[in-house]
LOGULO-26842 format. One record per residue (C-alpha): residue number from 1; residue in one letter; x, y, z. Coordinates in steps of 0.25 Angstrom, whole numbers, always signed. Example, Ala and Ser with C-alpha at 12.3 -4.5 7.8 and 13.67 -1.06 7.14 Angstrom:
BEGIN
+-----+------+-------+-------+-------+
! seq ! type !     X !     Y !     Z !
+-----+------+-------+-------+-------+
!   1 !    a !   +49 !   -18 !   +31 !
!   2 !    s !   +55 !    -4 !   +29 !
+-----+------+-------+-------+-------+
//
This chain:
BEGIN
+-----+------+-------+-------+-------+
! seq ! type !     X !     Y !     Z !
+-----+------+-------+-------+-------+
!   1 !    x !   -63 !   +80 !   -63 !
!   2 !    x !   -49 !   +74 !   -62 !
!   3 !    x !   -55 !   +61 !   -59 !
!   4 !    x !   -64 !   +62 !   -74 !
!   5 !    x !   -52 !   +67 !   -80 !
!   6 !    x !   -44 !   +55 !   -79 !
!   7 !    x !   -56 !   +46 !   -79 !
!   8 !    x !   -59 !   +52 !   -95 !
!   9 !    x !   -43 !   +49 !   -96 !
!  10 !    x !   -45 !   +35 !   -92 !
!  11 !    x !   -53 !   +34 !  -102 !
!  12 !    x !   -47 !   +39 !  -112 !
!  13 !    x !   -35 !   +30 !  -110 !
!  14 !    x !   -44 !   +18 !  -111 !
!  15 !    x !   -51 !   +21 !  -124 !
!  16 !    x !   -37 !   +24 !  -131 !
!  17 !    x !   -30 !   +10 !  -126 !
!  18 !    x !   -26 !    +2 !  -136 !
!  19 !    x !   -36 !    -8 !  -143 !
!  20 !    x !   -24 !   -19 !  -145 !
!  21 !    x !   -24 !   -25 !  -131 !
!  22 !    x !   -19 !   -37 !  -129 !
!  23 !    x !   -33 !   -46 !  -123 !
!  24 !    x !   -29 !   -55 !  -112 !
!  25 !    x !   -34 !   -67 !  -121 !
!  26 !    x !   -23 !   -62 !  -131 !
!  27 !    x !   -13 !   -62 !  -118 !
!  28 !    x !   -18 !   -76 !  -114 !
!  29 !    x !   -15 !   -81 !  -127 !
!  30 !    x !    -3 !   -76 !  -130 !
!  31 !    x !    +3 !   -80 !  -117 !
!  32 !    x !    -2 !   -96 !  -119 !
!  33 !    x !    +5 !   -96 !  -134 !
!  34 !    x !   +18 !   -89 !  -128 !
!  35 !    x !   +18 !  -100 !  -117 !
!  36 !    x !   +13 !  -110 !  -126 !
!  37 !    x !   +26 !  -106 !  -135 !
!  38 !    x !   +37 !  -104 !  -123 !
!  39 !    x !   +33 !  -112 !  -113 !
!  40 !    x !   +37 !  -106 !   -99 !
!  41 !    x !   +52 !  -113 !   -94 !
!  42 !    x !   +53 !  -118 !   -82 !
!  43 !    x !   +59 !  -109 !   -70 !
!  44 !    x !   +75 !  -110 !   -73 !
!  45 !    x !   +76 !  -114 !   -88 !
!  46 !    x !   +86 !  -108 !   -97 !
!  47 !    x !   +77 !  -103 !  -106 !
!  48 !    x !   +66 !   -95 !  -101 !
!  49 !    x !   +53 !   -94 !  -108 !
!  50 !    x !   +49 !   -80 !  -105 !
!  51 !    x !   +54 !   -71 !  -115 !
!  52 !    x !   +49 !   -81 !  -126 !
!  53 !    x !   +34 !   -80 !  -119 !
!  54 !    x !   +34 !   -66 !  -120 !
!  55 !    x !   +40 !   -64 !  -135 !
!  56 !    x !   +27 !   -75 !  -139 !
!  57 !    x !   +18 !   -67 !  -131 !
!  58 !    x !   +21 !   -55 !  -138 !
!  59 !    x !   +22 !   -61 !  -152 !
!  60 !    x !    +9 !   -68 !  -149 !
!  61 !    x !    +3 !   -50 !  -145 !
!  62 !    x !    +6 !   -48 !  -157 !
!  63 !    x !    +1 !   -57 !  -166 !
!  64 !    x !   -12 !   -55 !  -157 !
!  65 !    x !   -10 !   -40 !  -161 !
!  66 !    x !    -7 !   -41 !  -174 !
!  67 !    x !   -18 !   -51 !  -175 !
!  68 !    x !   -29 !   -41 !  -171 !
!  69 !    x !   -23 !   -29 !  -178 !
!  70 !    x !   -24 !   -38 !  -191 !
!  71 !    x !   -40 !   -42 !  -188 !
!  72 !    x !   -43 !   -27 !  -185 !
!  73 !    x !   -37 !   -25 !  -198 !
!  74 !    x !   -45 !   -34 !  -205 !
!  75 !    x !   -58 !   -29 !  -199 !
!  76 !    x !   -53 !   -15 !  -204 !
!  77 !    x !   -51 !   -11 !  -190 !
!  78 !    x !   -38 !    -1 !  -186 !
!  79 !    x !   -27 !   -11 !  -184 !
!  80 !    x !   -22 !    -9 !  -170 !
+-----+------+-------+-------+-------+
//
């Protein structure tokens, strides 16, 4: 009974998980156009490259988000 308890929990968890996911081709994306725009320093550089990558990766989520959110819209959808 305690196995079907945490088994409908499981379940439950799942149905209620966010529909705004990031998709791994989204990630892919994301992660060419931030290399693309910050192209990774070599090992011992002043400058390092890193921070600038992550800060484009991020921007580039959420235009992605913004992006769906902004198409769901327009199909009268619930923006998520």
């Amino acid at each position: 009974m305690k196995t079907l308890a945490s088994l409908a929990a499981s379940f439950a968890i799942v149905a209620t998980a966010p529909a705004s996911a990031v998709t791994a081709d989204v990630a892919k994306t994301c992660r060419d156009e931030a290399i693309k725009a910050h192209p990774t320093s070599v090992a011992g550089a002043q400058a390092g490259s890193a921070e600038l990558q992550r800060e484009a990766f991020k921007a580039c989520l959420g235009r992605a988000a913004k992006t769906k959110s902004d198409d769901n819209a327009e199909r009268g959808g619930p923006a998520k």
